[in-house]
N, C-alpha and C positions, 0 to 999 in steps of 0.2 A: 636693374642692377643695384647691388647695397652699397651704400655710399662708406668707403673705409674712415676707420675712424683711430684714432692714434690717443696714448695719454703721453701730457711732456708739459715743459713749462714752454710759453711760449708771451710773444709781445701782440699789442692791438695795433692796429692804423688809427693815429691818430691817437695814439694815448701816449705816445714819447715812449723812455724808455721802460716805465713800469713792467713787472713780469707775473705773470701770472698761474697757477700748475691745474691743467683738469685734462678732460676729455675733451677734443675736438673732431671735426672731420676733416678728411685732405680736402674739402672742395672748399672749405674756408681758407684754407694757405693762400694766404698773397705772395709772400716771399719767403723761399727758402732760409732756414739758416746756415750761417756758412763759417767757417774756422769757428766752430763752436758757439755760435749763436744763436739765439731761442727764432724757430720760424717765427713769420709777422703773420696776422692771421685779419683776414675783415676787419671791419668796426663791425657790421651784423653777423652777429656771429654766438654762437652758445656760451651762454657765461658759468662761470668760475666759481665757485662755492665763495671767494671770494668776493669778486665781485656781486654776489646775491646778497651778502651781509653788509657791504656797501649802501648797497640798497635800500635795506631794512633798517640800517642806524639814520639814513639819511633822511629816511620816513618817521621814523619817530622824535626826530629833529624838528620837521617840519610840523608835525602835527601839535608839539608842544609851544612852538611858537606861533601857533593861529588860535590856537583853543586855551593859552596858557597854563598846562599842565595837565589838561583831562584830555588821554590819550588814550580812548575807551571807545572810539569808532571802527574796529575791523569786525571783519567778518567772526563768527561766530567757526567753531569747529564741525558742528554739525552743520550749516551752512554752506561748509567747504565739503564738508562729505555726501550733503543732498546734489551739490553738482556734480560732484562727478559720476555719482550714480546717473544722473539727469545723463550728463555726457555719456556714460559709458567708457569713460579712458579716465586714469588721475590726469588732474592736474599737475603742471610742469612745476618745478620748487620755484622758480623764480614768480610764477602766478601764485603760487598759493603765497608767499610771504608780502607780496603785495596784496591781494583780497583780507589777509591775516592781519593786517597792519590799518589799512585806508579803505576796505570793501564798503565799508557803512559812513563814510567823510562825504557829504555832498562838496566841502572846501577843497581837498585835496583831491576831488577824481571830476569834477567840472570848471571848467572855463565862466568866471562871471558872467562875461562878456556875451550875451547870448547870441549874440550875430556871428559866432564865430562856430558854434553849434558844435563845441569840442568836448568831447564829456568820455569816461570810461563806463563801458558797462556794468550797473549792478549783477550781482554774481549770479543771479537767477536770472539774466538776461542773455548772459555768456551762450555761444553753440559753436557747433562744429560745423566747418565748412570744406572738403576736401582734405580732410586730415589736418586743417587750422582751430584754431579756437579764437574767435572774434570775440574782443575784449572792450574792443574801443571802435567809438565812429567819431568822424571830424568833418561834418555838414554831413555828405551823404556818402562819402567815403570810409571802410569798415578797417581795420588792423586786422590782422591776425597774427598768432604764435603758433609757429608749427610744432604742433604734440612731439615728434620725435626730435629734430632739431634743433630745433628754439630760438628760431632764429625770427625776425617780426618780416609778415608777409603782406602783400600792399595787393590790393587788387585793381586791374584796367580791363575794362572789355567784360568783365563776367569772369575773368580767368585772374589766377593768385597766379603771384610772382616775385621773387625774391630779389631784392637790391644789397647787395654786398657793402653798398659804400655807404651807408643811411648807419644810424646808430642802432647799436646793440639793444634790447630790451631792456636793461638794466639800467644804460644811458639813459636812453628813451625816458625812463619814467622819472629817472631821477630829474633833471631840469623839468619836466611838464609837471610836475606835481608840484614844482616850487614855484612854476610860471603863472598856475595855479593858484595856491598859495596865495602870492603877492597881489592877485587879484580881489579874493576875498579878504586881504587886511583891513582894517578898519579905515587908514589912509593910504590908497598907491600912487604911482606918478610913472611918468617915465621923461627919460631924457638925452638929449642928442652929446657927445662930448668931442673934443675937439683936440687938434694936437697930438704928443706923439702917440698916447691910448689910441687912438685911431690907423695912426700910421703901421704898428707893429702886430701881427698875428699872435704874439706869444699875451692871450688875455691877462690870464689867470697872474702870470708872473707880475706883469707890468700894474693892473689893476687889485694887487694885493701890497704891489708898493705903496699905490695910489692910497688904498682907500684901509688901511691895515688899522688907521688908530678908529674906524669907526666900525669896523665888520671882521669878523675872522674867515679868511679861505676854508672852503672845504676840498680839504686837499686828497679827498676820495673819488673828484673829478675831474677826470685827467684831457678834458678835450681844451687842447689850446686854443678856439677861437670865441670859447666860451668860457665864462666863469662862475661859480655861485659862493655867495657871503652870506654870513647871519653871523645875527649875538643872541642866540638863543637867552641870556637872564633879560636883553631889553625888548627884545620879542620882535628885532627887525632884520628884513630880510630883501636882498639884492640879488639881480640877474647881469651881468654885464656880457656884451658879446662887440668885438672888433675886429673885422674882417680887411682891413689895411683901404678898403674904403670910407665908410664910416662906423661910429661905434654906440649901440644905444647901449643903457642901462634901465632897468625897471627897480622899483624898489618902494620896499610896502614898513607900513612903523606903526606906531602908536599914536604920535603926533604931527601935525601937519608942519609943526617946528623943527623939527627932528630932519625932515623933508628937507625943508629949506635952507636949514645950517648946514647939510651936507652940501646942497648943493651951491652954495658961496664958500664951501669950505675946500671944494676939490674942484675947483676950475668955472665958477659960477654957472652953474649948469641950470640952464632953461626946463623946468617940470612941468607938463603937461599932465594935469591929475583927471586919474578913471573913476572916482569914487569922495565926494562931498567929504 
């Protein structure tokens, strides 16, 4: 049976109130909307022409600030066109303006950290799996994007299956590619913080009060339990995430002074560095 599909503007879980206007399907409605209200729809869920340009500015954000201005690692056009003949199906737009942007960045599509064994596939590595395109493995666990849907598919048992409540693709890549990121900067760290950043779920708000005179929000990310900061001309860049139990932050710079001012500057915060 075809899964009905609707065009409307409509809200995410977990993105407040931002709205967004595309094509969805009803199997992503979480909630109705009601006296004139935009339905709410998954966090996994097929993103937004919007949302995909999110994406791409955010990527070429990040890429200027690890490479300082040579933003000349994506995939090639014929590259993207040898897969998908390889495939047999195109590629979904939110893959290609990822492959387009980061396909050829070892910084921005692996995990330093090799123990963590998290890396996106290069584009000639990509295939089809039951109507999925496995893009990424994280140890021995594969992703996929479902060709028609789009929505990211997780596999248990040998068999794909969809989680509604997991972030969108577009989420997805935007914090992992900055997680990323801050791992290959020249100096990173990470740190525990304390007090009310910890106490309140609302990240982004509280920790752009916090931390406003040394980073700018990106305010193209709208998951309250997480946050992302950068000063793209000082080339530094911040992960914060408080979940009303604890709250770390990661955060990558130029200098390992830079590190430490921040961290006696915003509540003397203990750094634990991944990288000399």
């Amino acid at each position: 049976m075809t899964d009905a599909k609707q065009m409307g503007t409509y809200t995410v879980d977990n993105c407040g109130k931002k709205q967004f206007h595309g094509t969805y399907y009803l199997t992503e409605v979480l909630n109705e909307g009601k006296d004139g209200k935009a339905p709410q729809l998954v966090q996994n869920h097929g993103a937004s022409e919007e949302e995909i340009r999110n994406m791409e500015q955010w990527l070429m954000t990040l890429s200027n600030i690890v490479h300082g201005g040579d933003v000349s690692y994506g995939c090639t056009e014929e590259q993207i066109e040898a897969a998908e003949e390889r495939l047999g199906i195109p590629l979904p737009a939110e893959l290609c303006v990822y492959y387009r942007i980061v396909g050829n960045d070892p910084l921005l599509t692996t995990d330093r950290d090799s123990k963590k064994k998290d890396r996106y596939l290069p584009i000639d590595e990509i295939h089809v799996s039951d109507g999925n395109i496995v893009y990424r493995m994280r140890k021995k666990a594969p992703f996929g994007l479902s060709a028609v849907k789009r929505q990211i598919m997780f596999m248990d048992d040998g068999a794909w299956y969809w989680e509604p409540n997991m972030e969108s693709f577009c989420e997805n890549v935007m914090i992992t590619a900055a997680i990323f990121a801050i791992s290959h900067m020249k100096h990173s760290a990470k740190g525990r913080l304390k007090g009310e950043l910890v106490s309140s779920l609302q990240a982004r708000k509280l920790a752009e009060q916090q931390f406003e005179s040394t980073f700018q929000a990106l305010n193209t990310y709208y998951h309250p339990f997480c946050a992302l900061f950068f000063n793209e001309q000082e080339r530094r860049l911040g992960w914060f995430r408080s979940n009303g139990i604890m709250a770390d932050i990661l955060i990558g710079t130029q200098t390992v002074e830079e590190i430490e001012h921040f961290g006696e500057r915003h509540g003397n915060i203990k750094f634990k560095y991944s990288n000399p």
